[in-house]
C-alpha positions in Angstrom: 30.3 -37.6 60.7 29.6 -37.1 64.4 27.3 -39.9 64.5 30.9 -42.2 64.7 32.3 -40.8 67.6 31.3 -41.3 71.2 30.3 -38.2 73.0 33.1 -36.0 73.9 33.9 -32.5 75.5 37.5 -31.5 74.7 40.2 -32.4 72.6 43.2 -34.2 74.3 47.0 -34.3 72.3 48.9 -37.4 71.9 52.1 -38.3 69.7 52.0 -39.8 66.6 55.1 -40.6 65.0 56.9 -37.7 66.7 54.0 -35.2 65.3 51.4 -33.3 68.1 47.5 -34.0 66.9 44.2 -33.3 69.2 42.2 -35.7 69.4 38.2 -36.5 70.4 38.7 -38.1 73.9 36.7 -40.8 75.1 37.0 -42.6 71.7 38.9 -45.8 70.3 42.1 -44.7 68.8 41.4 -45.7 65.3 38.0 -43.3 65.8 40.2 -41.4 67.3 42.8 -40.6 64.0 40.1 -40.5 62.0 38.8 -37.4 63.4 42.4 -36.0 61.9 42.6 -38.3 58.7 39.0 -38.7 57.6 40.3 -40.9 54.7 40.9 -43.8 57.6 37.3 -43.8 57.8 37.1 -45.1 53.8 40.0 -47.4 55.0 40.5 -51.4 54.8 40.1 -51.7 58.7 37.8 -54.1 59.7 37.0 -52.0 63.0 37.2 -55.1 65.2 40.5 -56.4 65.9 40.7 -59.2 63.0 42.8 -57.5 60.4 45.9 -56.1 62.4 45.8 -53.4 59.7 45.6 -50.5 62.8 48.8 -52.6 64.9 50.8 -49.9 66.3 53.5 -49.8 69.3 53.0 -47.1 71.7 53.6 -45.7 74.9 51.1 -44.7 77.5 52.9 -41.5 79.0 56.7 -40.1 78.4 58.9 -41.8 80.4 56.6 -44.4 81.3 56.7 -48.4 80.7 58.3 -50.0 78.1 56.6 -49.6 74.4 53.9 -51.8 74.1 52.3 -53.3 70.6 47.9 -53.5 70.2 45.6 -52.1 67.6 44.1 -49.3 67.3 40.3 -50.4 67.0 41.0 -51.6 70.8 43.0 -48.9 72.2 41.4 -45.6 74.3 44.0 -43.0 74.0 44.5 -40.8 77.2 46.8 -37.6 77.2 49.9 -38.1 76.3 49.9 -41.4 74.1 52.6 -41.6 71.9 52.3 -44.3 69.2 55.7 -45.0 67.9 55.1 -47.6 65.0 52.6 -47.8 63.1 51.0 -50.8 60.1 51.5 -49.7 56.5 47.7 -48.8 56.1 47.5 -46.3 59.0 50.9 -44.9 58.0 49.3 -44.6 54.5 46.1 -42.5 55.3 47.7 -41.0 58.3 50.5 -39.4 55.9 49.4 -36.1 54.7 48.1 -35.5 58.4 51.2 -36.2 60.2 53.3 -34.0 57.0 51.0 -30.9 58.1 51.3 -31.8 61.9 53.5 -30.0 64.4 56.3 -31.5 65.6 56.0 -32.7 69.5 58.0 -31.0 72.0 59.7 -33.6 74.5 
């Protein structure tokens, strides 16, 4: 399963949905939650933008900007992402993972 993700070193946390997860860095988002949620790998995501079924909102850093909406086949998340919407789909695979995940600590 390596062979998906772009080289990384460390592990870097973001939000999802108000639950902590560490994820590769250096990776597309939806590469990205599948490191967590291997099911999203066996998912209905066309990997390049043309199904919307990754669309989430998110903000770059606490406190920062407004929320903002893109997909997750697009996106490089960076310490500190917090996606605050997610599409059915992702909310679907990413379930079990985000039941088990801690909760994040404003």
């Amino acid at each position: 399963m390596s062979d998906f993700y772009q080289p990384f070193e460390k592990l870097i946390p973001i939000v999802v949905m108000g639950k902590r997860l560490q994820v590769p860095e250096n990776n597309l988002l939806l590469r990205q939650l599948q490191y967590v949620c291997p099911d999203i790998g066996t998912g209905k995501y066309c990997w390049n933008g043309e199904c919307r079924y990754c669309e989430i909102t998110y903000q770059v850093e606490p406190g920062g900007p407004m929320m903002t909406g893109g997909l997750a086949c697009l996106i490089k998340a960076r310490a500190g992402l917090r996606v605050t919407k997610l599409a059915f789909e992702l909310r679907y695979n990413l379930s079990e993972a985000l039941a088990a995940a801690p909760v994040a600590e404003d």
